[in-house]
C-alpha positions as CSV (number, residue, x, y, z in Angstrom):
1,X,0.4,15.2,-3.0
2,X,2.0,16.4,-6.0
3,X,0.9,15.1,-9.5
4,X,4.6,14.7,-10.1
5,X,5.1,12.4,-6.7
6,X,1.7,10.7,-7.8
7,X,2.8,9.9,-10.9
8,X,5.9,8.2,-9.6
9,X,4.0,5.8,-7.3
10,X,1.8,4.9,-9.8
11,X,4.9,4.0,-11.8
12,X,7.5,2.5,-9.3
13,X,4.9,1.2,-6.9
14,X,1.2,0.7,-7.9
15,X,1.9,-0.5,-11.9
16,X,4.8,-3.2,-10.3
17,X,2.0,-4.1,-8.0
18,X,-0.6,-4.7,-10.3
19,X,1.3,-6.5,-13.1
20,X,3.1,-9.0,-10.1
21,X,-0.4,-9.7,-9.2
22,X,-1.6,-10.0,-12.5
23,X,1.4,-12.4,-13.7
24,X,0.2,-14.8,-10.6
25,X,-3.5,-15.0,-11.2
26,X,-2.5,-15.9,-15.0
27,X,-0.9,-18.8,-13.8
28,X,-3.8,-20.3,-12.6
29,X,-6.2,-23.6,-14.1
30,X,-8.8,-22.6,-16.3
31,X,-8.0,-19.1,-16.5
32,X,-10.5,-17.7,-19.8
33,X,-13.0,-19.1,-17.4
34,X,-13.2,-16.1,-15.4
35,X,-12.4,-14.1,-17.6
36,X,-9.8,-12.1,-15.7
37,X,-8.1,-8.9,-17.4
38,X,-6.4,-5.7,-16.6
39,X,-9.7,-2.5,-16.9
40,X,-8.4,0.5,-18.5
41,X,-5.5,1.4,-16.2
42,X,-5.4,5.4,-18.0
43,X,-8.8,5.1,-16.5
44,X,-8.2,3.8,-12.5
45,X,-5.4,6.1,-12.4
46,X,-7.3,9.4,-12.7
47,X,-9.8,8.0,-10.9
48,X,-7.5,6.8,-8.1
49,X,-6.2,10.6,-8.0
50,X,-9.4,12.0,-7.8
51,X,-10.4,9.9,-4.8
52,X,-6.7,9.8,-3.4
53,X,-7.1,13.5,-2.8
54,X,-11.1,13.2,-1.8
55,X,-10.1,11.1,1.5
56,X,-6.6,12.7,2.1
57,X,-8.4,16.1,2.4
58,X,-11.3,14.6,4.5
59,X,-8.9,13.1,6.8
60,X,-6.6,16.6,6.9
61,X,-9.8,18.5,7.8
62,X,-11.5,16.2,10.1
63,X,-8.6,15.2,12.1
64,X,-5.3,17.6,11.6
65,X,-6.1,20.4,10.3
66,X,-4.1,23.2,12.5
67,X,-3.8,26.3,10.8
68,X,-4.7,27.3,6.8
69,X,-1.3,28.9,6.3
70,X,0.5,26.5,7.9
71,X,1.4,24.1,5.0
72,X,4.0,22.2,7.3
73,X,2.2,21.8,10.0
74,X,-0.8,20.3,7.5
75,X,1.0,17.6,6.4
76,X,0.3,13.9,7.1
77,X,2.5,11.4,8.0
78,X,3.5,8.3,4.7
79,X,1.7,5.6,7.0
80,X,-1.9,7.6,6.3
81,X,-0.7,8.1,2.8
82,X,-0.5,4.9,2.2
83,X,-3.8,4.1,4.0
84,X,-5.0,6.5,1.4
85,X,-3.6,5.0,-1.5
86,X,-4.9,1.4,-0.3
87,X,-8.4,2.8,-0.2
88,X,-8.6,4.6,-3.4
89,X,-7.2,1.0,-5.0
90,X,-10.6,-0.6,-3.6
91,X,-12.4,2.1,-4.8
92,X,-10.8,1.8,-8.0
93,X,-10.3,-1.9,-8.7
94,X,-7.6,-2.4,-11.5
95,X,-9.1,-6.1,-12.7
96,X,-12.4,-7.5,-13.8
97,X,-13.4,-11.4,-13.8
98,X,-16.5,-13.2,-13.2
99,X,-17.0,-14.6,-9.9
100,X,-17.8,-18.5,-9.6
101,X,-17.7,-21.0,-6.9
102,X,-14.7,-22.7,-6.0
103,X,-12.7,-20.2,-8.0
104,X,-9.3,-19.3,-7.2
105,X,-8.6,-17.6,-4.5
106,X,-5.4,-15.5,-6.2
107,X,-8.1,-14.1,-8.7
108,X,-10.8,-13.6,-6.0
109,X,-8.4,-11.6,-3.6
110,X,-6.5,-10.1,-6.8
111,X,-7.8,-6.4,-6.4
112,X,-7.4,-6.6,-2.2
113,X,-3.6,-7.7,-3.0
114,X,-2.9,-5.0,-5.2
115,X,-4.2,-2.5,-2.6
116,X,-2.3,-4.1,0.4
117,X,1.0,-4.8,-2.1
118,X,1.1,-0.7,-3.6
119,X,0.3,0.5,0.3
120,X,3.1,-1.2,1.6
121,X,5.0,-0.8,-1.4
122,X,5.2,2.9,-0.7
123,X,6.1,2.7,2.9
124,X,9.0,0.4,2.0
125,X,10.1,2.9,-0.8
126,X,9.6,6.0,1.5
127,X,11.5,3.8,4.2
128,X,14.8,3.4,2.0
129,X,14.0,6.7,1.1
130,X,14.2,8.6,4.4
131,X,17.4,6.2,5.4
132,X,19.1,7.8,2.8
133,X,18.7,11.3,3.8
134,X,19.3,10.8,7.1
135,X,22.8,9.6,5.9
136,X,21.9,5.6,7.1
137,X,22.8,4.7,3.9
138,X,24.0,1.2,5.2
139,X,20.3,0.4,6.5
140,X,18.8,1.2,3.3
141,X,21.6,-1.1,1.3
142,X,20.0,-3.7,3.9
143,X,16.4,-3.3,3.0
144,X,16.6,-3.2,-0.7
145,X,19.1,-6.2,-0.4
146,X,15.8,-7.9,1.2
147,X,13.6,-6.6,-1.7
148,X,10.8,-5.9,0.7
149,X,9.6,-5.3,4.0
150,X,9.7,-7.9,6.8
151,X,6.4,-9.8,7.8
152,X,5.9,-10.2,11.3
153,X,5.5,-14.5,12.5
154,X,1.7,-15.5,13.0
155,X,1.1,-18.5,14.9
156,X,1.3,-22.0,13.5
157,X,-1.8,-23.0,11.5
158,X,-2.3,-19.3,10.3
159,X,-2.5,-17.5,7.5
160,X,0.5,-15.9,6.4
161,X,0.7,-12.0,8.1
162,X,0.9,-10.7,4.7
163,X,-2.2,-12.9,3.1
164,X,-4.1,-12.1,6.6
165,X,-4.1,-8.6,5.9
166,X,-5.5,-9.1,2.1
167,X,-8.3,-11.1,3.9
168,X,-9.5,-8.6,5.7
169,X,-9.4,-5.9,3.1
170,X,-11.5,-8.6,0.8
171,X,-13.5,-9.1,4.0
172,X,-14.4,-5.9,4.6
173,X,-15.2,-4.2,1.4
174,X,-17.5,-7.3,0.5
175,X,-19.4,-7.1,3.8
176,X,-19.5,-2.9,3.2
177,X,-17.8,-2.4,6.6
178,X,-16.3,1.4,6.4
179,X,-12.2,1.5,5.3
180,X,-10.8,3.1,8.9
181,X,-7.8,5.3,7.1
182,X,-6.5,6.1,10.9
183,X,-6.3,1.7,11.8
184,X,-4.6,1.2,8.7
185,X,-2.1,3.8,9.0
186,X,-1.3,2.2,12.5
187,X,-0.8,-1.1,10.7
188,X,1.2,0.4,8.1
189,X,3.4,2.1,11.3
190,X,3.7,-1.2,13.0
191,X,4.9,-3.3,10.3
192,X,7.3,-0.4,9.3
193,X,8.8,-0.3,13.1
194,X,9.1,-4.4,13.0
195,X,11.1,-3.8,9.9
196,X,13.3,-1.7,11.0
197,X,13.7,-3.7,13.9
198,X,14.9,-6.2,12.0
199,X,16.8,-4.3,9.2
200,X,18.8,-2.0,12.7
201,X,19.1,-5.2,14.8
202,X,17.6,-3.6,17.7
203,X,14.3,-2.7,19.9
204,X,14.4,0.9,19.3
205,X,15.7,2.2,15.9
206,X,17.0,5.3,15.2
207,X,15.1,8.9,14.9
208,X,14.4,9.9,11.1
209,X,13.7,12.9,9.5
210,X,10.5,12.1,7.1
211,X,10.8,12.9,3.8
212,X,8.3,12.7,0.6
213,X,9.1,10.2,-2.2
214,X,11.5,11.8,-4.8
215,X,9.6,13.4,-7.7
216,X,10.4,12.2,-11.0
């Protein structure tokens, strides 16, 4: 990825992410308790790059790598871009607090939901995005109108799908379970496809032509 194109997730995605998540955990009780604050963001960003590029590379070599001079051929798809953003946000965890019992869950999860928010964040940007330029202008009027992308139903008495998701991130990294990139792109695809589901109003939406994030 491009430091340019890098730069603009971090600024139209990732920062948006972080201070909505921030903003939430500063509503709760008892707040100084924990101690809860922002870490050097300057700091996670270059960090975030470095490691960005560490697992994108590892996962072009391992599992896609076709031909050295064949840039287009090399490229991954946004769904395991975003699954690479989401781990480098774990490994790079924009708050600090103290961990006590019975704390708030918004603060305890805060770092997992500002993975999961930015990851998806960049497939419903790249979504709008590639409705554009595939002249479905009309679809992308429809999903910004929405402000986000649609969360498939769970079944009564469960989690939210969204808050399920954060879970198992938190889950996960505390219990020092490997990040699979290639299960969490395929999550990332399947909530994009319900979305435009729902955005198209039908089963099977329309071919698009990916595209990258515009640089700016």
């Amino acid at each position: 990825m491009k430091d340019a194109t890098f730069e603009y997730i971090w600024k139209n995605i990732v920062l948006p992410s972080i201070d909505k998540v921030a903003e939430l955990c500063n509503e709760c009780d008892k707040i100084k308790d924990y101690e809860f604050k922002k870490r050097d963001l300057r700091v996670v960003y270059h960090r975030m790059i470095g490691d960005y590029d560490i697992v994108r590379r590892q996962l072009k070599n391992r599992y896609y790598k076709v031909d050295d001079n064949d840039d287009e051929k090399n490229l991954i798809d946004t769904h395991k871009i975003a699954a690479c953003l989401c781990y480098s946000m774990i490994c790079n965890k924009p708050f600090s607090f103290l961990i006590k019992e019975n704390m708030p869950k918004k603060i305890f999860l805060s770092n997992y939901s500002v993975a999961y928010y930015a990851s998806i964040g960049f497939i419903y940007a790249s979504l709008i995005a590639e409705y554009n330029i595939n002249r479905k202008g009309e679809f992308a009027a429809k999903l910004q109108e929405y402000g986000k992308m649609y969360e498939p139903p769970v079944s009564k008495g469960h989690n939210d799908y969204n808050e399920g998701r954060i879970y198992a991130l938190a889950q996960n990294d505390i219990y020092g379970n490997t990040f699979d990139i290639l299960a969490y792109a395929d999550m990332m695809y399947w909530i994009e496809l319900y979305t435009r589901q729902k955005v198209e109003n039908t089963i099977n939406p329309v071919p698009l032509d990916r595209c990258e994030l515009p640089e700016k």
